[in-house]
N, C-alpha and C positions, 0 to 999 in steps of 0.2 A: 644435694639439699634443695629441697624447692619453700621459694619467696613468694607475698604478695605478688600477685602480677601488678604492671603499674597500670594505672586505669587510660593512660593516653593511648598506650596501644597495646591494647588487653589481648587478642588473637595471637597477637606476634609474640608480644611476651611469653605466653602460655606455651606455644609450641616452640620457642626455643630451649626455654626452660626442657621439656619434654626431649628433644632432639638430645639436649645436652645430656642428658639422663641414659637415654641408650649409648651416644658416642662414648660414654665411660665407660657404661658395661655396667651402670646400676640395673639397667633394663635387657635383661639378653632376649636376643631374637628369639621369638616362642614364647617370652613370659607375659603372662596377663599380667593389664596393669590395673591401677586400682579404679573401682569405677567411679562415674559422674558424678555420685553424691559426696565421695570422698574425696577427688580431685577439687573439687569445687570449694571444699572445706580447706582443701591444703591449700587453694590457691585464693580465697578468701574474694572467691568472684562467684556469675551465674552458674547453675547447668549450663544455659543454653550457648553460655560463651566455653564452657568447655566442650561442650557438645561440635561449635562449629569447629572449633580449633581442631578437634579429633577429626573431624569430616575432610581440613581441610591435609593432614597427614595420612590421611588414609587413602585419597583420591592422588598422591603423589606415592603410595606404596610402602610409605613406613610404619604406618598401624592398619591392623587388620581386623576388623567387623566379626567376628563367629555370632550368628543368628541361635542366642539363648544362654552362651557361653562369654557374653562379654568382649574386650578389646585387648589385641594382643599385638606384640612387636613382631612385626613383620621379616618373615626369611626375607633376605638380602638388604634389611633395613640400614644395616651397617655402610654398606656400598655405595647406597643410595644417598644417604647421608654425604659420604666424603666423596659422591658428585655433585653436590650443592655446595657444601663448602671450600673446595678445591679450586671451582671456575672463579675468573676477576674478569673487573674491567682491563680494558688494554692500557698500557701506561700512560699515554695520551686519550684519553675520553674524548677528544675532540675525532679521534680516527674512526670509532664504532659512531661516531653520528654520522662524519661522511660518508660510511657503509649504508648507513639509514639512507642520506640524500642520497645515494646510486642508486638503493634499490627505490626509489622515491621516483627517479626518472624512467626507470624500467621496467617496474614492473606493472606500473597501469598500461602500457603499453603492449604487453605481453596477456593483459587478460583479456584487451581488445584483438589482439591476434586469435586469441582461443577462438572467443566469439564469433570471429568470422570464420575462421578455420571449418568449425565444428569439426574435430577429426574425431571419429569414435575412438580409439585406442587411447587418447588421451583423455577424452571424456570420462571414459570407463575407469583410468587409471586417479584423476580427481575424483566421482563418486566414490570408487574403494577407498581413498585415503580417508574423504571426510567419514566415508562407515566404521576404518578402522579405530579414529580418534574418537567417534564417539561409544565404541565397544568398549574402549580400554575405558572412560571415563567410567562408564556402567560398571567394569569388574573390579574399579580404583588400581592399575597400574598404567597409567599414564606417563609416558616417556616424552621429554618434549620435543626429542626427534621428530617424532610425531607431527606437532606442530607445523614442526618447516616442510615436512614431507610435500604440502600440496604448494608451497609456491617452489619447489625442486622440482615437482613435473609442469609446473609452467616453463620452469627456465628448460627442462629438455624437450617441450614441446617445441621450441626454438629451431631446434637443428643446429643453432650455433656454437659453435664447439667455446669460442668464447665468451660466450654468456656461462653456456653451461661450466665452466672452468671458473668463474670469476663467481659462482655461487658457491663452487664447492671449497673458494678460499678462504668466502665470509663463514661459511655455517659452523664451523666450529665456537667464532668469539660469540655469535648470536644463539647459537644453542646455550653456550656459558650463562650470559650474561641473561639468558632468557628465567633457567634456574634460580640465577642470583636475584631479579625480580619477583619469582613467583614468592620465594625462600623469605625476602624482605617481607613482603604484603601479606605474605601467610592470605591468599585470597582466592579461592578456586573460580569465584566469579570473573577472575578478570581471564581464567582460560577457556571457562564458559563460554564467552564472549569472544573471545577468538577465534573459537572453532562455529559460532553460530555465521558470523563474519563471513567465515569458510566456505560455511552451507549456503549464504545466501549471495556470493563470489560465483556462486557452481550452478545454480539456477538461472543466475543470471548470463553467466556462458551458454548453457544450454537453452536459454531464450535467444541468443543472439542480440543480446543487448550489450555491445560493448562501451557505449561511453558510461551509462550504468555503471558496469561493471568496473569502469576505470577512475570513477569518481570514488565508490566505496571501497578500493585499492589505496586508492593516496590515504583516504579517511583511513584505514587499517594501518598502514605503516605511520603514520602521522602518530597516532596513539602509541603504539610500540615506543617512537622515537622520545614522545615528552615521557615516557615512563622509563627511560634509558637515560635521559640527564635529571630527570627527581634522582633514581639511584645513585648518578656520579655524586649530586651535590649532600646524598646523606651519606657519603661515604668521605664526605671533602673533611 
């Protein structure tokens, strides 16, 4: 049954409303759902706030766009779904920030390595990642793997088998708790903005400018890090 949305957080509401609607199986994967004008009336809000709310389930792969045929639940929306709602924080929220401060002291340091480095095969391996994130973003199935993928070839740019090792211990609670972010905000701009981050991380390597490069490093994990205790504390 879908409610007024409440006007304080009109996106989020809308599209949980909606998530909840497929996780029942009111919505099966394949079925069109109703459109803008009629959502809009059910939910007693704009178009253009239904409008973003679709945009922003659609660009994580649970509604799907047909150009002249409307908006439809997405094959594998179900899955998708209960990897968003499955991942938590760690039981201690104080442990996923110290994760934050490790990678806070390593990884500007690692993007000043790159810089100097210039190795092509890593070079090459950071442009594809940023082209792949921004391809998926275009075809709306973005995976937030994704995301970590380009500071995952900084840490094996490293050679250091424990670096590389001590990334691969973090990335599952930061991939979790990255969904559980996006999933709260219901906000495609904030991964927009991540990945633009990314892009200009990558140029900045490839100019050889590493203190650059290691200043808007901290700036990037710094924001991750306040938007990982807003979450703890709206989930307190």
């Amino acid at each position: 049954m879908i409610t007024p949305a409440k006007r304080k957080n009109l996106y989020e509401d809308i599209s949980n409303q909606i998530v909840d609607l497929i996780s029942k199986g009111t919505w099966q994967e394949g079925d069109r759902i109703p459109g803008e004008v009629e959502l809009a009336a059910m939910f007693e809000v704009s178009r253009n706030s239904i409008r973003e709310s679709i945009k922003a389930l659609e660009l994580i792969g649970i509604l799907k766009a047909k150009s002249g045929n409307g908006t439809f639940v997405a094959e594998g929306a179900q899955a998708r779904i209960s990897r968003f709602m499955n991942p938590s924080l760690p039981e201690d929220e104080a442990s996923l920030v110290e994760i934050m401060e490790a990678r806070m002291v390593i990884e500007p340091g690692l993007v000043k390595l790159a810089a100097a480095r210039q190795s092509s095969e890593y070079l090459e391996k950071l442009e594809s990642s940023v082209e792949k994130a921004r391809k998926a973003f275009q075809a709306r199935n973005y995976d937030f793997e994704l995301g970590f993928e380009f500071h995952q070839i900084l840490f094996q740019m490293s050679g250091n088998k424990v670096l590389i090792d001590l990334f691969e211990q973090m990335k599952p609670a930061l991939v979790g708790v990255r969904r559980k972010i996006f999933f709260k905000h219901n906000d495609p701009k904030i991964l927009i903005h991540e990945q633009e981050q990314h892009g200009e991380l990558l140029k900045l390597i490839q100019k050889g400018e590493g203190a650059a490069a290691a200043a808007l490093m901290e700036s990037h994990i710094a924001e991750s890090m306040e938007r990982i205790k807003k979450l703890s504390r709206s989930f307190s």
